[in-house]
C-alpha positions as CSV (number, residue, x, y, z in Angstrom):
1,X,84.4,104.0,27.2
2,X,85.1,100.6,25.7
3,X,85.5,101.1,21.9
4,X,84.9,97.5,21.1
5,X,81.3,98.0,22.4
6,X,80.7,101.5,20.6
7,X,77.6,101.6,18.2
8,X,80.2,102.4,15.2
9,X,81.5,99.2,15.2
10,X,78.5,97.1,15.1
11,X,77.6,95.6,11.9
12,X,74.7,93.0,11.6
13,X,75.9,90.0,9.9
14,X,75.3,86.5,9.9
15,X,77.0,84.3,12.5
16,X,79.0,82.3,10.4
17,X,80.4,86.0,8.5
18,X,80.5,87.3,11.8
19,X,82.9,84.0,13.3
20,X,85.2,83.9,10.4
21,X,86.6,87.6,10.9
22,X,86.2,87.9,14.7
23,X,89.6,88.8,16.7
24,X,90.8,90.0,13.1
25,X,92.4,93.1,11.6
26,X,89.9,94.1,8.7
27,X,93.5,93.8,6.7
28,X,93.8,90.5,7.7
29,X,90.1,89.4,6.1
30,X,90.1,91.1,3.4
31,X,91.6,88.9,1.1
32,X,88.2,87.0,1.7
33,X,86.2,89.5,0.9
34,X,85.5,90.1,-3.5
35,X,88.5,91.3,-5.3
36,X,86.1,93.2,-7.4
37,X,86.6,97.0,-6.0
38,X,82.8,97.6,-6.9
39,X,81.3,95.2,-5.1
40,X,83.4,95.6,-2.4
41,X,82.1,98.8,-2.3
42,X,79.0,97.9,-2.7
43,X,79.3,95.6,0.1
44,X,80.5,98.7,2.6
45,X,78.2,100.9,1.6
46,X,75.5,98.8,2.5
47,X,76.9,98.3,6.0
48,X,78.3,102.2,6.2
49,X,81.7,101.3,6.5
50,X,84.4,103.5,5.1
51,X,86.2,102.1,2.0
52,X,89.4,102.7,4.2
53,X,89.0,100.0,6.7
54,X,91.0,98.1,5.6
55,X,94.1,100.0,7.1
56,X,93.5,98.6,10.4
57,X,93.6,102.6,12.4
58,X,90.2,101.1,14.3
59,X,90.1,104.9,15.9
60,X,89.9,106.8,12.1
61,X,87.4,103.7,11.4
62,X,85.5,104.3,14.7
63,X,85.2,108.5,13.3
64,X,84.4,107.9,9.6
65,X,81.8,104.9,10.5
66,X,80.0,107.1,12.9
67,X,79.9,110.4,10.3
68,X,78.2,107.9,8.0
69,X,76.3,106.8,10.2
70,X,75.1,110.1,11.4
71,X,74.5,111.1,7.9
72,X,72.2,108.2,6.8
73,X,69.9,108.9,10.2
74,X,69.7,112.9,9.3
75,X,68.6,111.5,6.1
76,X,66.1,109.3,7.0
77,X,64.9,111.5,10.0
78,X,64.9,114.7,7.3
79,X,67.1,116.5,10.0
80,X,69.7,118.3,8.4
C-alpha cells in the first residue's frame, strides 16, 4: 500500500496552500502557519488533523488522522 495515496492524508485545500507545503515536512511549514496555538487548532480541527503533526512521524499521523476521521463519520452516520 502506498501511504502517500492513503485517504488519511488527503486534506482539501486550495491549490496555491496546497503548492506552498508540498514535498514538505509539516515541521518545515509550520512556521507559516498562525503562531496563535488556538487558531492553529482551530485550523486542524477543521481538517481532522492531529495537533501533533507537526513532529514529522507521518506513520503516528497516518493512525491519529484516520481515528478522527473514523470518529467524525460514526458521528455523522449515528453509528457508534
Amino acid at each position: 500500500m502506498n501511504k502517500s495515496t492513503c485517504l488519511a492524508n488527503f486534506s482539501l485545500l486550495a491549490r496555491t496552500d496546497n503548492n506552498k507545503i508540498k514535498d514538505k515536512s509539516p515541521s518545515s511549514y509550520r512556521p507559516e502557519m498562525p503562531a496563535d496555538n488556538t487558531i492553529l487548532e482551530k485550523i486542524l480541527s477543521t481538517h481532522f488533523c492531529p495537533t501533533n503533526m507537526f513532529a514529522d512521524d507521518y506513520d503516528s499521523f497516518l493512525v491519529s488522522r484516520a481515528d478522527l476521521l473514523i470518529k467524525k463519520a460514526k458521528e455523522l452516520s449515528q453509528v457508534s
